[in-house]
C-alpha positions in Angstrom: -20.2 -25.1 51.2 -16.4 -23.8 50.6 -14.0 -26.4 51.0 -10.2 -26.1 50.5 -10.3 -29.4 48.0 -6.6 -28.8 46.5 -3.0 -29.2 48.3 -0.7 -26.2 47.4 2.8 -26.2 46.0 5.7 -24.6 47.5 7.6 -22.2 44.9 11.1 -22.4 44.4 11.8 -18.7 43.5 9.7 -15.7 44.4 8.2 -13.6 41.8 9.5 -10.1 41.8 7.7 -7.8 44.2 6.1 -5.1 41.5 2.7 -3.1 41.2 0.3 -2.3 43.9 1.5 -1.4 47.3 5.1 -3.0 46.6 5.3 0.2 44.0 5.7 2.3 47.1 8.3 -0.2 49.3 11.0 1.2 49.3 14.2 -0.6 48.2 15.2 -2.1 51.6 11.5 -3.0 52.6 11.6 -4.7 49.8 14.3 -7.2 50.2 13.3 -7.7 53.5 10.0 -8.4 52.7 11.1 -11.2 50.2 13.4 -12.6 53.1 10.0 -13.7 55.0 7.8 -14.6 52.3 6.9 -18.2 52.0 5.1 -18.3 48.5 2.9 -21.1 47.5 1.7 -22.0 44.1 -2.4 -22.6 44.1 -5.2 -23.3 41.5 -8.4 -21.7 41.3 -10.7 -22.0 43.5 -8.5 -22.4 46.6 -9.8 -20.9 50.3 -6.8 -19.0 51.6 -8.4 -18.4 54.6 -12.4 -18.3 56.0 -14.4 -16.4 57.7 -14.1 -17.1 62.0 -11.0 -18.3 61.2 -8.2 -17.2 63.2 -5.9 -14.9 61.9 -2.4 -16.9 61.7 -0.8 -15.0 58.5 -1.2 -12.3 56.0 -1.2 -13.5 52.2 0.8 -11.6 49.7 -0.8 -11.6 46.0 2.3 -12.5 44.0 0.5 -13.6 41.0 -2.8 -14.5 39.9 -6.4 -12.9 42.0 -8.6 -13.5 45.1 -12.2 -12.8 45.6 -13.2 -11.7 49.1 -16.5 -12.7 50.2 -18.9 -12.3 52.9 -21.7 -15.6 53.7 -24.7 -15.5 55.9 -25.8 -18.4 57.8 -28.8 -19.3 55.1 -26.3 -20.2 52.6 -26.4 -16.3 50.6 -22.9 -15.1 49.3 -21.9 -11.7 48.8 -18.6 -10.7 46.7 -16.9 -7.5 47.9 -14.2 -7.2 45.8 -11.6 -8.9 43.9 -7.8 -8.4 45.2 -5.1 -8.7 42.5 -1.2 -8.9 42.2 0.5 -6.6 44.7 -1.9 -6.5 47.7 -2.1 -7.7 51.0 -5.0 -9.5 52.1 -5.8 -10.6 55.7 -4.2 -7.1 57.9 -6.7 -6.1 59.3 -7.3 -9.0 61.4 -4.0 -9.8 61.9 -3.2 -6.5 63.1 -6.5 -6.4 65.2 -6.2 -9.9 66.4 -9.5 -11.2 65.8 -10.8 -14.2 63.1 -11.1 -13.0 59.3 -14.4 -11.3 58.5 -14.1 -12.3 55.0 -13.5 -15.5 53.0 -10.8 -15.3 50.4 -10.5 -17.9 47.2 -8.3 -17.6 44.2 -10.6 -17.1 40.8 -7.6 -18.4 39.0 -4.2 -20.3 39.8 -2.0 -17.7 42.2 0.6 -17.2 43.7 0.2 -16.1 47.3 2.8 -15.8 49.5 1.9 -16.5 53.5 3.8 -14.9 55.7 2.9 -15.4 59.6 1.8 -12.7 62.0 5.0 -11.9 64.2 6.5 -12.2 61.4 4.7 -9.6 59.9 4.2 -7.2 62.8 8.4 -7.6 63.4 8.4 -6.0 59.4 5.9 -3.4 60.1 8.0 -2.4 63.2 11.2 -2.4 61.1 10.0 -0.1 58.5 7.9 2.9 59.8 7.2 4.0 56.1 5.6 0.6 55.1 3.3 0.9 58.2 2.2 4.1 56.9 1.4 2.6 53.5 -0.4 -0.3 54.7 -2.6 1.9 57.0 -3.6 4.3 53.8 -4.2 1.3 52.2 -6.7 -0.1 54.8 -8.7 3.3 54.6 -8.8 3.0 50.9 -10.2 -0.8 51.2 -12.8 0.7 53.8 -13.9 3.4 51.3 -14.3 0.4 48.6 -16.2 -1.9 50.7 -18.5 1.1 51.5 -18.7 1.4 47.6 -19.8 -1.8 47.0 -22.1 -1.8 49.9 -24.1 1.4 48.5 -23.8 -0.4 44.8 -25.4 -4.0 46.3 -28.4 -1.8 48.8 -28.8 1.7 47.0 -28.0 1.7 43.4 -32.0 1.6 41.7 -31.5 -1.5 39.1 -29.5 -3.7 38.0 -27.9 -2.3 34.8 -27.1 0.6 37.1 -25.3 -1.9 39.4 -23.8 -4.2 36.4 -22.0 -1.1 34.8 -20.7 0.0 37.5 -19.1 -3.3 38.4 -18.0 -3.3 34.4 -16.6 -0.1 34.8 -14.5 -0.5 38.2 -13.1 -3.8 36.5 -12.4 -1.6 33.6 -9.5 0.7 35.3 -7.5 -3.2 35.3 -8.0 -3.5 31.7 -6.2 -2.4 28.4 -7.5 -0.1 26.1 -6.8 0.4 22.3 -9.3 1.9 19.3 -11.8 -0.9 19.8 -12.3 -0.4 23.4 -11.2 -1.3 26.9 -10.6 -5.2 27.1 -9.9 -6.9 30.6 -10.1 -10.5 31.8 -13.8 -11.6 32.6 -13.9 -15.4 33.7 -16.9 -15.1 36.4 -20.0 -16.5 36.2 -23.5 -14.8 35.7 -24.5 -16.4 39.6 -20.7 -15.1 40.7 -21.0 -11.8 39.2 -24.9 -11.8 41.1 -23.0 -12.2 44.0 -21.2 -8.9 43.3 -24.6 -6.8 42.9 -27.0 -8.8 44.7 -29.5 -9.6 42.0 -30.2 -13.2 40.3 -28.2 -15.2 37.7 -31.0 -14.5 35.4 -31.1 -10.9 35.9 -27.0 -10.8 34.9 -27.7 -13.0 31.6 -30.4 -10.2 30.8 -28.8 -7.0 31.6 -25.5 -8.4 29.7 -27.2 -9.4 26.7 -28.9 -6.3 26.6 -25.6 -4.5 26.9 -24.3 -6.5 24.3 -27.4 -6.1 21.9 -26.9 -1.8 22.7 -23.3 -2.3 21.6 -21.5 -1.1 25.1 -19.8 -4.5 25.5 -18.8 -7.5 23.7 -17.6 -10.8 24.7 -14.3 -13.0 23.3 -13.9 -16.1 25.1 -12.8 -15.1 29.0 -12.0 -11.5 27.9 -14.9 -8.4 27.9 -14.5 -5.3 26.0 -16.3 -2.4 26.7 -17.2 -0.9 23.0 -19.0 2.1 24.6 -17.6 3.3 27.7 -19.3 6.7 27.7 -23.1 4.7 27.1 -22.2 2.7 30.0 -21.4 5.9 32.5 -24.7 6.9 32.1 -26.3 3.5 32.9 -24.0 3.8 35.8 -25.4 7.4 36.7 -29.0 6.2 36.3 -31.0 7.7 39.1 
């Protein structure tokens, strides 16, 4: 069962609104944005909100990354995506007034700034532009929950649906002569949870990718060795 086992820490100062959707604020959305943010400071493995819940507040990823999950009644977790510095989590309820559809949790200490619904919708109402933005960026959500569905119930096997996953996680990462290298801290049962296969199935698959070369592990960081090897795993019929 989740449970919200750690007390959160206001921040003094607020990190400096950069990357994702804040990339197209503009300057005055901005600064009035940051007037209504109340950051907090939280370690991994944090529930930022459930799913039934009401929706009080949308969380602003200031630093760090949230995994947004779906549970059924018996106990079974699904993992539909991970949402990272610059997003917005938790509008579509808000906006819609009904309880969260999703659980979110921090995979590693964060930053996430709360900022209450009124609040919010006042903003929105302020800046026409941002509205626009955030409504763009709901469709593109919708078309990568859709993705991940046909990954978990379509794709044939699991290498299929592992380098996929490798691959979209990829586009986060940096890449030099050796390969693409990106942070890679889940577990084999959490990464299950992404493609809907066993924890034993993920330990296979990735030691097979790393016995064909396409990937190598260092600590919490994968790199993909072989990116174009792992496209046509991905393209497997």
């Amino acid at each position: 069962m989740l449970t919200r086992t750690t007390v959160p820490m206001r921040c003094k100062h607020i990190t400096s609104l950069t990357g994702g959707l804040f990339d197209r604020f503009s300057p005055e959305a901005l600064e009035d944005l940051s007037s209504i943010l109340h950051p907090i400071q939280h370690a991994a493995g944090v529930i930022l909100f459930a799913e039934r819940e009401e929706a009080n507040h949308v969380f602003v990823i200031l630093e760090g990354e949230v995994k947004l999950s779906m549970n059924s009644s018996d106990g079974r977790r699904l993992i539909l995506r991970i949402a990272r510095k610059g997003e917005i989590i938790g509008v579509t309820s808000v906006v819609a007034r009904e309880l969260h559809q999703t659980t979110a949790e921090t995979l590693y200490p964060a930053k996430v700034a709360l900022v209450p619904r009124a609040e919010f919708l006042a903003f929105l109402g302020r800046h026409i532009d941002v509205s626009q933005v955030v409504m763009q960026d709901l469709g593109h959500q919708f078309t990568m929950a859709c993705e991940q569905l046909r990954t978990v119930g379509l794709s044939g096997s699991a290498p299929e649906k592992l380098a996929r996953l490798l691959l979209d996680w990829s586009e986060h990462g940096q890449t030099n002569e050796s390969g693409t290298h990106f942070r890679f801290s889940l577990t084999h049962g959490e990464i299950g949870e992404f493609i809907g296969t066993s924890r034993e199935t993920v330990t296979r698959t990735l030691s097979s990718f790393k016995h064909r070369r396409l990937v190598d592990f260092h600590g919490s960081m994968l790199t993909i060795r072989n990116k174009t090897a792992l496209e046509s795993f991905a393209r497997a019929d």
